[in-house]
N, C-alpha and C positions, 0 to 999 in steps of 0.2 A: 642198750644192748639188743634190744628186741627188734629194732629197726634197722641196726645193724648188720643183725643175721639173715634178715628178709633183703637188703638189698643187694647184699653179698652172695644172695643167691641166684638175683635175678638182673643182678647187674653185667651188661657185657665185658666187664673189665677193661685194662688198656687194651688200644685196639689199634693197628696199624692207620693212623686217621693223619689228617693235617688240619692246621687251625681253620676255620673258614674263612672265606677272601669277600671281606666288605665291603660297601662300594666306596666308601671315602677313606682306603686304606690302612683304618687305624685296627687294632688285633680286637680278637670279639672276647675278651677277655673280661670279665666285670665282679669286683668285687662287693661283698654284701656290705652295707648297705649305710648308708646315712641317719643319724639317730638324735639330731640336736633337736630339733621343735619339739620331740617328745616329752621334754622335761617341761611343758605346761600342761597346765589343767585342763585348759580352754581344750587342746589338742587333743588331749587322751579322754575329756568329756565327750567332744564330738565326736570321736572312735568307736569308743565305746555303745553309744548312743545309736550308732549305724550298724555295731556289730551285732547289739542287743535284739534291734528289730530284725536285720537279714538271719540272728537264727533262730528265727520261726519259720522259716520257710520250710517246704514239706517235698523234698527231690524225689521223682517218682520216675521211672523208664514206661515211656508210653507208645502204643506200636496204634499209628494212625492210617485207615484204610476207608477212602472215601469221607463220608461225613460220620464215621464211624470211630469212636477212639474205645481202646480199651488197654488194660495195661497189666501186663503179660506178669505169669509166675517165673520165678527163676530167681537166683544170687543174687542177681544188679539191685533190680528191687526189693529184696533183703538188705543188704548192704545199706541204700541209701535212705531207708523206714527205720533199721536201729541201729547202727552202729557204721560206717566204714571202715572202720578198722578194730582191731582191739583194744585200742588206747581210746578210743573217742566215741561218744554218743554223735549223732547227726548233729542235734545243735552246736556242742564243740567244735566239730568239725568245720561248720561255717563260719562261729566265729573265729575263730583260730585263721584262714583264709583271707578271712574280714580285715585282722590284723595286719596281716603281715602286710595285703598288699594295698593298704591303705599306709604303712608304716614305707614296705620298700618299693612301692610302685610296681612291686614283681611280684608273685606268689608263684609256689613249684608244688603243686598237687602228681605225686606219681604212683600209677594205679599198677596192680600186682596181680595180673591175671596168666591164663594157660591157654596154648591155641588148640584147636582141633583142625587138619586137613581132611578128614574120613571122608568126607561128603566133595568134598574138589573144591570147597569155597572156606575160608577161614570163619571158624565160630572161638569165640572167645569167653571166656568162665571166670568171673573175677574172684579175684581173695582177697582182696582191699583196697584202698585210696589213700594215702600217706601227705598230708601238707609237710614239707620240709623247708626248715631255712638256713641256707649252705651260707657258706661265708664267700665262697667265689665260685662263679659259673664261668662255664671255657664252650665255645661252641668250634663242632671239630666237624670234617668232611670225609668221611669216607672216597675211596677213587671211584667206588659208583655213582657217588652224587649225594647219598646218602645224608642228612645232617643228626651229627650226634651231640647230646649235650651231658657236659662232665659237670658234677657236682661236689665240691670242697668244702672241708666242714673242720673247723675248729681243733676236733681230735686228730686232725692230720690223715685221714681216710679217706678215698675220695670213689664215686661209681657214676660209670658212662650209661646210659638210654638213648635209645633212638628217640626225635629230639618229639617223631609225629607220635608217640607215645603217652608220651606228657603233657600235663595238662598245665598251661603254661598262661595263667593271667597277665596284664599291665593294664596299667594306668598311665595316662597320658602318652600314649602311643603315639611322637610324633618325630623328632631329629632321630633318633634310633633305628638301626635297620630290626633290631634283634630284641629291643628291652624297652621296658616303660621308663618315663622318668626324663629327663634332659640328654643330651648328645652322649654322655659319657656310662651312660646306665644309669645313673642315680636318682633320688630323687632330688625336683628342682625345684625347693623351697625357701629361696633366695627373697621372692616376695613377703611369704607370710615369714621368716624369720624377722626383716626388719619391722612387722610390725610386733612381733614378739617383743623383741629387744626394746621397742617404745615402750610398750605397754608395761615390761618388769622394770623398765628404770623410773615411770611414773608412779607405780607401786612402790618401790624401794623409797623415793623420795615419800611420797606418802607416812611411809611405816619411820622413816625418821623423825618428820613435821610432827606427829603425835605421841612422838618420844619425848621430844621439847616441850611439847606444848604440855605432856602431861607432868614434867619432873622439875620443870621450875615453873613455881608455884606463886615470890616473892626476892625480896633484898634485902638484908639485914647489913644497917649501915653503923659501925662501929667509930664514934665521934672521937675515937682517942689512935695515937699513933703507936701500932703494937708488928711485933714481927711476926712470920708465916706461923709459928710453934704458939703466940699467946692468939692468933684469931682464928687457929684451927681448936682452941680450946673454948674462944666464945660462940664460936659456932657450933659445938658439940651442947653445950650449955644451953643454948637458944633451941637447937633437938631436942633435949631433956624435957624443956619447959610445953615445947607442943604437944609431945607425946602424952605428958602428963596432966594437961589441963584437962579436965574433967567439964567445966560452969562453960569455956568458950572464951572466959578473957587470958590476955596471956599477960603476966605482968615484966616489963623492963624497967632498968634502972637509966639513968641518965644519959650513958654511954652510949645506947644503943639507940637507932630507929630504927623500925622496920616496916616497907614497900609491898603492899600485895600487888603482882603482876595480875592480870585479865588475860585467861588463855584468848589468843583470836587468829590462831593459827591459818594462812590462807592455804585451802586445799582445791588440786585439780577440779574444776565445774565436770557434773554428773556426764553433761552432755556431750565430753571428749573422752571418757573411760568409754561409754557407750557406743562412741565410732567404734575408738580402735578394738573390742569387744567383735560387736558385729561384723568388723574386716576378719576379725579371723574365721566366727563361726561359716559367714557366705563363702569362703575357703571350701569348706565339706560340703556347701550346700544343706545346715542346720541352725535352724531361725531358735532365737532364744526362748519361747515358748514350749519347744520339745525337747529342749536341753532340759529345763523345768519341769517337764512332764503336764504344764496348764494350758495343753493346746485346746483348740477349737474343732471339728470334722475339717473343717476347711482349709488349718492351717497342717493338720497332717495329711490330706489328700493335696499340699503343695509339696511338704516335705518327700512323699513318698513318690511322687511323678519327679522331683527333682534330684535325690540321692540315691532311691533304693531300686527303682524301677528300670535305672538303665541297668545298674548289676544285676538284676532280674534275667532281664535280655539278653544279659551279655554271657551269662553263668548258663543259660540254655542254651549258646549257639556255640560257646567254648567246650561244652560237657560232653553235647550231640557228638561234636566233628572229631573228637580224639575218643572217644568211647565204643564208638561203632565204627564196622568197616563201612567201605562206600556202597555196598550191597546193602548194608543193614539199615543205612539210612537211605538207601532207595525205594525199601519197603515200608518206609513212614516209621522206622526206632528213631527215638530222639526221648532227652531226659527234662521234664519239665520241671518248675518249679513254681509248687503252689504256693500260694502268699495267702488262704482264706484264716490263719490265722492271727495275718496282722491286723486283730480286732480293733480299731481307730473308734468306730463310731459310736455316738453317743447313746443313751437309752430309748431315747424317742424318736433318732434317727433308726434303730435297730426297726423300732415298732412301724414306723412308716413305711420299713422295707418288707419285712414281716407284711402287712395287710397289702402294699403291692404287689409281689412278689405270689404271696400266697392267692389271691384273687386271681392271677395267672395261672395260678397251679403246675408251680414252676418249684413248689419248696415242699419237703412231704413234712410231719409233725416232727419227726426226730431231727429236720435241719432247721424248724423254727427252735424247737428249744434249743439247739446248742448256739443257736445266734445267741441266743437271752443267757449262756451260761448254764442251762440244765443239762442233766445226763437223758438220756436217751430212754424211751419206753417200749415196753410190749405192746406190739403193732404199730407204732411209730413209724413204720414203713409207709401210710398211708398218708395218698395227697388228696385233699380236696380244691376245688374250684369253686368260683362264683357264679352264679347263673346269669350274670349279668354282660357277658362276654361271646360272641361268637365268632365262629371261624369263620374268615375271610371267604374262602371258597364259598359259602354258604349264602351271604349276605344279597347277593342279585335274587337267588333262588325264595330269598325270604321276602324279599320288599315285593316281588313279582307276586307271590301266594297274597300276601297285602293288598296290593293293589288290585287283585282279582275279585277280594274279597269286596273290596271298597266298589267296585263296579256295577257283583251282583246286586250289592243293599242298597245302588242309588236305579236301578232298574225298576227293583222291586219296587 
């Protein structure tokens, strides 16, 4: 309801529009979304696992001027420090984004701001950031050229935005004039279902094989000729006598033998779970050690150059270009996104960085402790260096005084 009334207020409504004209004729109509791979583990583990680390990330609006960055008071950076909206903290926020457009190849982030002309150039004041996931998108052309995009939802409701408003992710951006995903907008996960489909029907077979293997156990062979009613009664008999033996022997009378089977059930080799395993994780681009959480530095400074760091990039150049006018980002605004909390490294790698770092006097007291996990202290502000370092500029000027020195003492 709450999103309802905000969009209803800031939605253009129907709008004298025409659908837009694609270049391979077909309507730019797409409805939400494809949802079969989701029902594995493997899939929603690797999602997860991507969505967990991107939201740590720290969105900040930064106004960059020469070698110079600073980052400006105001809304935007409220907003993106605790909350975007009132339904969601920051971190939700990303995840919930994480999801969807890892799930529909699409994500529909649309921001809720007020413009100002007073000054003759548009300033813009925002009141939130909304991820929505509509059941069908329509992209529509105003007669100025304009492109608007209509959003359809489940409740039968539906609100237009101009389309350079929104903030508008994909994935695999490639047959598509308009949307991520394969030719038709969706997602195109034709590869990694068939190996879904291998991998659950190896499993199934599996969970059969150890149903057998575990419930027949032997053969009770009855040496007399009896019908279905007297050998479902020596077999309830021959029950009796197992359940009840206490010492380990079981005693029969003449009629009976009985066969112990040897479970020796053959099961799938380790070494073909673990392809088809792997084929789906290198899908996300997430190696089984950080699905585990028993990575190495090395093997999450692969994971994070390989999965997380392009949406890094891609979430700062997507955020900049719809958030600011072309003014705003002439003047160096653009919204960045920190990652100094995806803490990877290990204790001794911290410490190594730590005594680098600080020997530089590049880290003041209060950012070594919170490498290590500590809260912050009184005066903490301060940085020291090593005396073992000097500045470049200096260095001719130093070895010259040296060498002067070396001169007068061979004179003398």
């Amino acid at each position: 309801m709450i999103l309802m009334d905000v969009f209803r207020r800031w939605s253009m409504g129907r709008r004298e529009a025409k659908w837009f004209r694609m270049m391979n004729g077909g309507l730019p109509v797409f409805s939400q979304f494809g949802t079969n791979i989701y029902a594995s583990d493997i899939v929603q583990n690797c999602i997860n696992v991507i969505a967990t680390e991107m939201s740590k990330l720290q969105p900040r609006h930064i106004r960059t001027s020469g070698n110079e960055q600073t980052i400006p008071n105001g809304n935007l950076n409220r907003l993106l420090r605790f909350g975007p909206n009132p339904l969601m903290t920051t971190s939700e926020f990303i995840e919930k984004q994480i999801w969807l457009l890892l799930m529909n190849y699409n994500a529909f982030i649309v921001p809720i701001f007020d413009s100002d002309f007073s000054s003759g150039v548009e300033r813009r004041s925002y009141r939130g950031l909304y991820p929505i996931n509509p059941s069908r998108v329509e992209f529509l052309q105003e007669p100025t050229g304009e492109l608007l995009i209509r959003f359809h939802f489940p409740s039968g409701v539906d609100f237009t935005f101009r389309y350079a408003d929104v903030i508008h992710l994909r994935k695999k951006f490639s047959v598509n004039e308009l949307m991520g995903g394969g030719a038709d907008g969706q997602p195109d996960n034709s590869a990694l279902l068939r190996v879904l489909q291998t991998n659950y029907t190896l499993a199934q077979g599996l969970e059969r094989a150890a149903k057998i293997n575990a419930a027949i156990q032997g053969i009770l062979k009855v040496n007399t000729v009896m019908d279905d009613e007297a050998q479902r009664a020596e077999r309830d008999r021959f029950i009796k006598l197992v359940e009840s033996g206490e010492s380990g022997i079981l005693p029969l009378d003449l009629k009976g033998d009985y066969t112990q089977l040897r479970g020796d059930a053959k099961f799938i080799d380790k070494d073909t779970l673990a392809f088809l395993q792997q084929s789906a994780l290198n899908w996300f681009g997430v190696s089984l050690p950080i699905l585990t959480g028993e990575f190495t530095d090395e093997q999450y400074q692969a994971f994070y150059e390989k999965a997380l760091e392009p949406l890094v990039i891609y979430f700062t150049q997507k955020y900049s270009k719809v958030l600011f006018t072309e003014r705003e980002l002439d003047v160096g605004n653009e919204i960045a996104w920190y990652q100094r909390d995806m803490n990877y490294l290990s204790t001794s790698s911290k410490i190594n960085l730590i005594k680098t770092m600080g020997e530089q006097g590049l880290l003041s007291d209060n950012q070594k402790l919170a490498l290590m996990g500590y809260p912050p202290k009184p005066g903490g502000e301060r940085i020291t260096q090593s005396l073992n370092y000097i500045d470049v500029n200096l260095i001719n000027q130093y070895q010259m005084q040296n060498k002067s020195k070396a001169v007068t003492s061979d004179n003398e």
